[in-house]
Structure formats: C-alpha cells, structure tokens
C-alpha positions as CSV (number, residue, x, y, z in Angstrom):
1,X,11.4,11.8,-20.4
2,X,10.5,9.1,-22.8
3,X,13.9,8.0,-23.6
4,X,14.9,8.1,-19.9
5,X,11.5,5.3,-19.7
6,X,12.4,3.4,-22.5
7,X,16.3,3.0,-20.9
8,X,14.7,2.1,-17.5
9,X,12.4,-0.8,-19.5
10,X,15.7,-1.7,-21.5
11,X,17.5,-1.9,-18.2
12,X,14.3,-3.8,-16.8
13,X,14.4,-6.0,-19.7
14,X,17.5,-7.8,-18.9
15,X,16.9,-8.8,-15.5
16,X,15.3,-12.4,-15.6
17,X,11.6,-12.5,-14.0
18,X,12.8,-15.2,-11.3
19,X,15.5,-12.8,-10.5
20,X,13.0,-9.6,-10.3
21,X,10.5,-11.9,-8.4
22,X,13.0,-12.8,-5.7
23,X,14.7,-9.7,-5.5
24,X,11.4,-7.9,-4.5
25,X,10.6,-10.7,-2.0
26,X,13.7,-10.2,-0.4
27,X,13.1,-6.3,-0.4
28,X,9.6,-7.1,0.9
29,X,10.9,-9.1,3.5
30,X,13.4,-6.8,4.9
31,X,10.7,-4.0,4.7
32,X,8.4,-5.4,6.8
33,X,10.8,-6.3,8.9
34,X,12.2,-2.8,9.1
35,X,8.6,-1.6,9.5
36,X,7.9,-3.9,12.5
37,X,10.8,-3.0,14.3
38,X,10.7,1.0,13.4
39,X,6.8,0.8,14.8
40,X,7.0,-1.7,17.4
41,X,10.7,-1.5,18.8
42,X,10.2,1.0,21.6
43,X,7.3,2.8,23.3
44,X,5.4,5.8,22.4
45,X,6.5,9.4,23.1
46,X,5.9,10.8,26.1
47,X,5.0,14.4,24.1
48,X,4.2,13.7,20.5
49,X,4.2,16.5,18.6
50,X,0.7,18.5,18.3
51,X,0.7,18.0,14.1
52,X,1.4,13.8,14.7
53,X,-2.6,13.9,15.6
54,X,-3.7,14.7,12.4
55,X,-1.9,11.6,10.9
56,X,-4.4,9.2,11.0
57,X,-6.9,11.3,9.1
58,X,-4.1,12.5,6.5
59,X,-3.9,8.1,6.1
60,X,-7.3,7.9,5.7
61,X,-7.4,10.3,2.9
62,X,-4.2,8.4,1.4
63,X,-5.8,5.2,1.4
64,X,-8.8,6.5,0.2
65,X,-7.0,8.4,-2.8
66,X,-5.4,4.8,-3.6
67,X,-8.7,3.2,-3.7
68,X,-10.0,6.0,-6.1
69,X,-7.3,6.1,-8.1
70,X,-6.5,1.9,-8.2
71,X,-10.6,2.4,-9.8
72,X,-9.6,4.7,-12.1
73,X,-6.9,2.4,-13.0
74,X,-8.7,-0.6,-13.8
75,X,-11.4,1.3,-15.7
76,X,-8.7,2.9,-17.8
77,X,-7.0,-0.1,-19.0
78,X,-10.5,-1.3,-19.7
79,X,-11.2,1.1,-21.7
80,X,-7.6,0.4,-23.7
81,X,-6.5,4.2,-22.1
82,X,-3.1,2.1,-21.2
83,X,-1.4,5.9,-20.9
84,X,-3.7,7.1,-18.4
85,X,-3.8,3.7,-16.9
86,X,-0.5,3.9,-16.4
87,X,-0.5,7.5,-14.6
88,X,-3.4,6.2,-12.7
89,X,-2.0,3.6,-11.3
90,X,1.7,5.4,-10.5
91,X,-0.5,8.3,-8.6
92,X,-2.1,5.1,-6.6
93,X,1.7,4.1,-5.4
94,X,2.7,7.1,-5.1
95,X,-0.8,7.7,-2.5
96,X,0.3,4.4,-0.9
97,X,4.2,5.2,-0.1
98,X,2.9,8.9,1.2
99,X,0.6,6.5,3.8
100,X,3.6,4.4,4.4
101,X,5.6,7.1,5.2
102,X,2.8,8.9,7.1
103,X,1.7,5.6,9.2
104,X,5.6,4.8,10.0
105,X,5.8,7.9,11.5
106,X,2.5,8.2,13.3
107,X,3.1,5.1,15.1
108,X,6.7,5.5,15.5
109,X,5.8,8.3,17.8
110,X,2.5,7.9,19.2
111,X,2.0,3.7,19.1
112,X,-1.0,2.5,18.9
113,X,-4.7,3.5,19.7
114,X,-7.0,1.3,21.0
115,X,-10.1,-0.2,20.3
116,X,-12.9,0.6,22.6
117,X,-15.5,-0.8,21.6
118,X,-18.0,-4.2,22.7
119,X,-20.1,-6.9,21.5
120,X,-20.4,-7.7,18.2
121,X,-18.6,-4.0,16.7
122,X,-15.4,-5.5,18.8
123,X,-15.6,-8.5,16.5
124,X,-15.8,-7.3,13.2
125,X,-13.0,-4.3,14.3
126,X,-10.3,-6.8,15.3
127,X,-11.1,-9.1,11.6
128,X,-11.3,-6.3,9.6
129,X,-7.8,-5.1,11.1
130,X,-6.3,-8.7,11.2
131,X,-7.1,-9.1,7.5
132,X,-6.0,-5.8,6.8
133,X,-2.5,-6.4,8.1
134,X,-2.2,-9.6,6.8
135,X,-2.8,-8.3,3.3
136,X,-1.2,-5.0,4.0
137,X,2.0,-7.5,4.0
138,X,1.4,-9.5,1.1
139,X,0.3,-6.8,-1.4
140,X,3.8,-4.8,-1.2
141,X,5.2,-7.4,-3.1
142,X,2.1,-7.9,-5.5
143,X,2.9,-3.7,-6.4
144,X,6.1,-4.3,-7.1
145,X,5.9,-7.2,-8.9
146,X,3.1,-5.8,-11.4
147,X,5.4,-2.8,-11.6
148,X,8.2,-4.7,-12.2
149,X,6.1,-6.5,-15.2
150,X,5.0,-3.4,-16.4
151,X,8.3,-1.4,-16.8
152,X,10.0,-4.5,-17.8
153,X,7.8,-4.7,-21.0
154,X,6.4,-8.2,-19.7
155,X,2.7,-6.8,-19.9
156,X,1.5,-10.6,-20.1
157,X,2.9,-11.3,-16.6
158,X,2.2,-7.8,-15.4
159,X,-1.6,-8.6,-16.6
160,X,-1.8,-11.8,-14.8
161,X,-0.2,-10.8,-11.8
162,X,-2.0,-7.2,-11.3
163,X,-5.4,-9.9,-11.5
164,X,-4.5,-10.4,-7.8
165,X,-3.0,-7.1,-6.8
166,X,-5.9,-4.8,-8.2
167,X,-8.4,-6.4,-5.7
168,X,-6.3,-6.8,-2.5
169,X,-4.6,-3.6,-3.1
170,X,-7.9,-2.0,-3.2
171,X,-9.3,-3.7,-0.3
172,X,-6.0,-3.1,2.0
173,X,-6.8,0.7,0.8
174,X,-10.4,0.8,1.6
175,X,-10.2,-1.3,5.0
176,X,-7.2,1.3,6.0
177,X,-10.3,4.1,5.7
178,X,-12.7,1.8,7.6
179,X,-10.3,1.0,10.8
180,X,-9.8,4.7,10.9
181,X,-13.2,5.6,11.0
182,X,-14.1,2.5,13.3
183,X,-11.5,4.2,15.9
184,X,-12.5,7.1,15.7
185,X,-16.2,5.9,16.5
186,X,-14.6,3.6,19.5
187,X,-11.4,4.6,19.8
C-alpha cells in the first residue's frame, strides 16, 4: 500500500502544477457540464422508484458526514496528526462523491422539489440555495486541486490552496443539510 502511494506521488511529481491546475479545470468544466445536462436535460419520471424518496435524506447525512469529517480534518493537521489528517480528509471526498452520485441520481429521476414557502423564509431559502450552487461549482476544483498538491508532494501549494477549500467546502456541505431541512419544512 505504501509503495503503491509513494509511485502515485512519484507519478504526481512529474506533472507540472500549471499542467495539473488546468487539467482539473478542464475536468471540472466538463463535469458540471455533464451534471447539468444528466439533471436538467429531460423531465422527471412519471414513476420514480419508491427507494429514490429516501435520497434526499441519505444527502443530507452525506453532506453532513463531510462537514464532520472536513472538521476533523482541519483539527488534525493542527494538531500535526498529518496521517489522520490525511484519512480524514479522503473519508470527506469520499462522503462528497457518494452525495454526488446520490444527488445525480435523485434528480435525474425525480427533478426538482419546490420551495413552498413565503415572506421572509422564501428569501433566505432561494440565497442560501443560490450560493450553495454557485460554490457547489467552484469547490470541485478547489478538492482536486488540494488533492492534487497533496499527493504530488507540493504540501506548500496544497497548504495554501486547501486555505480556500476548507471553508467553502465546509459551507457547500453544511448549506446542502440546511436546504434539505428547509424543504422539508416548506417543501
């Protein structure tokens, strides 16, 4: 297992960070595009499946296991613990890609719920989701960068970059948890 690691940071190694960088912006890109047409590029089902209703709570668990464990994280390499750290903060993107996965398919088949409610709960719903997507898009290529600078063995750049990940990562994470439970109150 360790040797396998240290080929993949050898391997890492050699690819310039410009090259990394615009590689996983280009991967970003066409993932979001993917995502937008894979949600968006049809209607719902006319006869979702019974299970696809339990979805959004098994996202808001995800996203709430992200934030825990992105907390975890960042106390961790605080407290030097750059092993567990490093666990810590795989078991957050591994959380994350299981509510990728689990969101592309919720909405793939059901589409969208919407927002019921009025007045001033209306208001803060619709920023709190808007700002949520928006940064939903720009942290996938935060992760990946900081992972990228991790497992390359650039730990300087992976430091200065995970400065901006840690705290929108964790706030795409816990907004995920408060849409959910702001639908389900007005939904």
């Amino acid at each position: 297992m360790a040797t396998e690691s240290l080929v993949q940071i050898a391997v890492l190694r050699n690819v310039s960070p410009r090259r990394g960088v615009l590689t996983i912006l280009g991967a970003s890109a066409a993932t979001l595009a993917a995502l937008l047409v894979v949600i968006y590029g049809h209607g719902r089902s006319e006869s979702p499946p019974v299970w696809i209703a339990w979805l959004p709570a098994v996202n808001a668990f995800l996203n709430a296991t992200s934030a825990a464990l992105l907390i975890a994280g960042a106390i961790a390499v605080r407290r030097r613990a750059f092993a567990q750290h490093a666990r810590l903060m795989l078991a957050a993107l591994l959380a994350s890609a299981l509510f990728l996965v689990s969101y592309i398919v919720y909405h793939a088949v059901h589409g969208d719920t919407r927002f019921t409610g009025h007045g001033p709960v209306r208001l803060a719903y619709f920023f709190i989701l808007f700002s949520h997507v928006v940064l939903s898009a720009v942290v996938l290529p935060l992760i990946f960068s900081s992972l990228f600078f991790s497992l390359s063995g650039r730990f300087g750049n992976h430091r200065n970059i995970s400065r901006y990940t840690l705290p929108v990562w964790l706030y795409v994470s816990v907004t995920g948890v408060i849409v959910f439970v702001m639908l389900r109150l007005y939904g």
